[in-house]
Structure formats: C-alpha cells, structure tokens
C-alpha positions in Angstrom: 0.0 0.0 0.0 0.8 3.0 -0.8 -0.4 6.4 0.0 0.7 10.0 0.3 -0.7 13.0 2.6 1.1 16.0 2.6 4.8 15.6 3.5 4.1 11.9 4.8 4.3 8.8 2.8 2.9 5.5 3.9 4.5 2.5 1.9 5.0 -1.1 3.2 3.3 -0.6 7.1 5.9 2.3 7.4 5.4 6.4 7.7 8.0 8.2 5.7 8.1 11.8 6.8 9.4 14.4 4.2 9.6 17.5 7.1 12.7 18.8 7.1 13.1 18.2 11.1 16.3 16.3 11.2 18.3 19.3 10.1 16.5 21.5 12.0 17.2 19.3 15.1 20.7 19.2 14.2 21.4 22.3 13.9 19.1 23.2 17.3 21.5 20.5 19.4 24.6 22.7 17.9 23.6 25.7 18.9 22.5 24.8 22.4 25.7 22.6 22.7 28.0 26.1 22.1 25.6 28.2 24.9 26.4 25.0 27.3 30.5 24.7 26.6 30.0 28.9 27.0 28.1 28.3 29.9 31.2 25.7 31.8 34.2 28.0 30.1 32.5 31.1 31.9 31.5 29.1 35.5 35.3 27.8 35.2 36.3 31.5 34.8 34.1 32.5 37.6 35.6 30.0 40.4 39.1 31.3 39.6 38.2 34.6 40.5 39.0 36.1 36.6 35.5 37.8 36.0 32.6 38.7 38.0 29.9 39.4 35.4 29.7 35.7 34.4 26.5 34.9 35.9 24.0 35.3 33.4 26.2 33.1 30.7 26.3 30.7 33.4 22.6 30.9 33.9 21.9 30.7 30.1 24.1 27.6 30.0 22.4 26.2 32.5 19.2 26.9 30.4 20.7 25.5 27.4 21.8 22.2 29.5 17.9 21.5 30.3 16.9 22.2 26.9 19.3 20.1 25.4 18.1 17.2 27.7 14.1 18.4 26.8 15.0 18.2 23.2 16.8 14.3 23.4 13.2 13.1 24.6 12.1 13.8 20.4 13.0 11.3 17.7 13.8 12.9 14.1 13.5 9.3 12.6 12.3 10.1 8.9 11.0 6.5 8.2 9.2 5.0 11.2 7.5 1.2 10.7 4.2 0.5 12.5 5.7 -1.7 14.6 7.9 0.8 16.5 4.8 3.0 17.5 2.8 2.9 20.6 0.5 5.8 20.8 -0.8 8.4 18.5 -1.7 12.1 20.2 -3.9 14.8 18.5 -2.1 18.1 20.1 -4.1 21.7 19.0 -2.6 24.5 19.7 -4.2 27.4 18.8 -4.7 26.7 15.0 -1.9 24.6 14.7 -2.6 20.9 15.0 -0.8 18.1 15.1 0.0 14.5 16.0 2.3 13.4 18.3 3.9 10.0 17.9 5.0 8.0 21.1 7.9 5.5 20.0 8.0 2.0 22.0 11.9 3.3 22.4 10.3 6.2 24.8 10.9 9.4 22.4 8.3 11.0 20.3 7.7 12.4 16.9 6.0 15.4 15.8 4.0 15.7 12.8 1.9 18.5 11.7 -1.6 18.1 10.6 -2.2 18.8 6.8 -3.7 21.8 5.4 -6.5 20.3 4.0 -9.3 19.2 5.8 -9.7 16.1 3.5 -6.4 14.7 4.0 -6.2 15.3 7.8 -9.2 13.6 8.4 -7.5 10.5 6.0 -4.5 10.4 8.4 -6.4 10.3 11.5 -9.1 7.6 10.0 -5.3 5.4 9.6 -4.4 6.2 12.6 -7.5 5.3 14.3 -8.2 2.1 12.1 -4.7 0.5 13.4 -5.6 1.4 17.1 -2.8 4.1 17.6 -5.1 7.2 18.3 -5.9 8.5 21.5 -7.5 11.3 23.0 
C-alpha cells in the first residue's frame, strides 16, 4: 500500500516523513551545545576569581543544558514502521494541530496536521483504524 498525505508517505506498514526536522534538530542540538560549553568556560572562569559578570552566561548555559536534555526526549527518525509506534496524540494548539507520535523506544515524533481538511481527516481515520489514536 501505498499512499501519500502532505509531506508523509505511507508505503509497506511504514510512515515516511518528508519534514525537514532532522536538520532542524541538528542544527538546534549545535547551537544549544556552544551556549552550554559557553556556559562551563564562563563558571570555570568565575571560580578562579578572573571575572565577576559571568553569571548570566552561566545561567543561560544552565538553560541550554535543560533544553538540550528536553530536546533528546524527540526522535527525528524520517522513516518509522508500524511496529515501532505505541501511541498516537492529537495536540491543537491554537490553530496549529498536530499528532504526536510515542515510540516504544520512549521518544516521540511530531508531525503536523495537513492543510487540507480532507487529508487530515484520511490520516487520523489510519491512525485510528490500526488502534494508535488516543484522545
């Protein structure tokens, strides 16, 4: 079967997503990875007594560290079989809705809802038809 909504493909019991969120992720775990090495150099410098205005890069590394460790909970897995999923989320937020994906490996994927009414109501009837969906 094969079947295409949007950005997602379904072929062979498997979602392929199309999203662009692996790069985005990427480059998200880089940039929050500098603020937390900025954060360390700057509470190393601190402790030896070199600067004393330090402690708001030390706070925003901190921030950075917790984010990092937020933003490790979410998969960017492009192709994701059937088999691998456990739950299936509809999130709305304001007008922006989407499905959130619950791995059995504990991380989750998010997928925005298609523009269309038509094909966001196809995806959901999937979902719902192999017992993923919940409320």
């Amino acid at each position: 079967m094969q079947l295409q909504i949007g950005e997602l493909k379904i072929i062979d019991n498997a979602l392929h997503i199309n999203d662009g969120q692996k790069r985005q992720y990427i480059f998200l775990k880089i940039v929050l990875s500098l603020g937390l090495i900025n954060g360390t150099l700057n509470l190393y410098h601190y402790f030896k007594g070199e600067t004393h205005y330090s402690f708001l890069l030390i706070v925003i590394g901190l921030i950075c560290a917790f984010a990092l460790i937020w933003i490790f909970q979410f998969s960017n897995k492009e192709i994701i079989a059937f088999e691998e999923i456990k739950k299936v989320k509809l999130k709305k937020l304001l007008k922006r809705k989407s499905f959130i994906i619950y791995l059995k490996s504990g991380r989750k994927r998010e997928i925005l809802l298609p523009k269309y009414k038509t094909d966001s109501q196809e995806l959901i009837s999937i979902f719902r038809d192999r017992g993923f969906l919940q409320k």
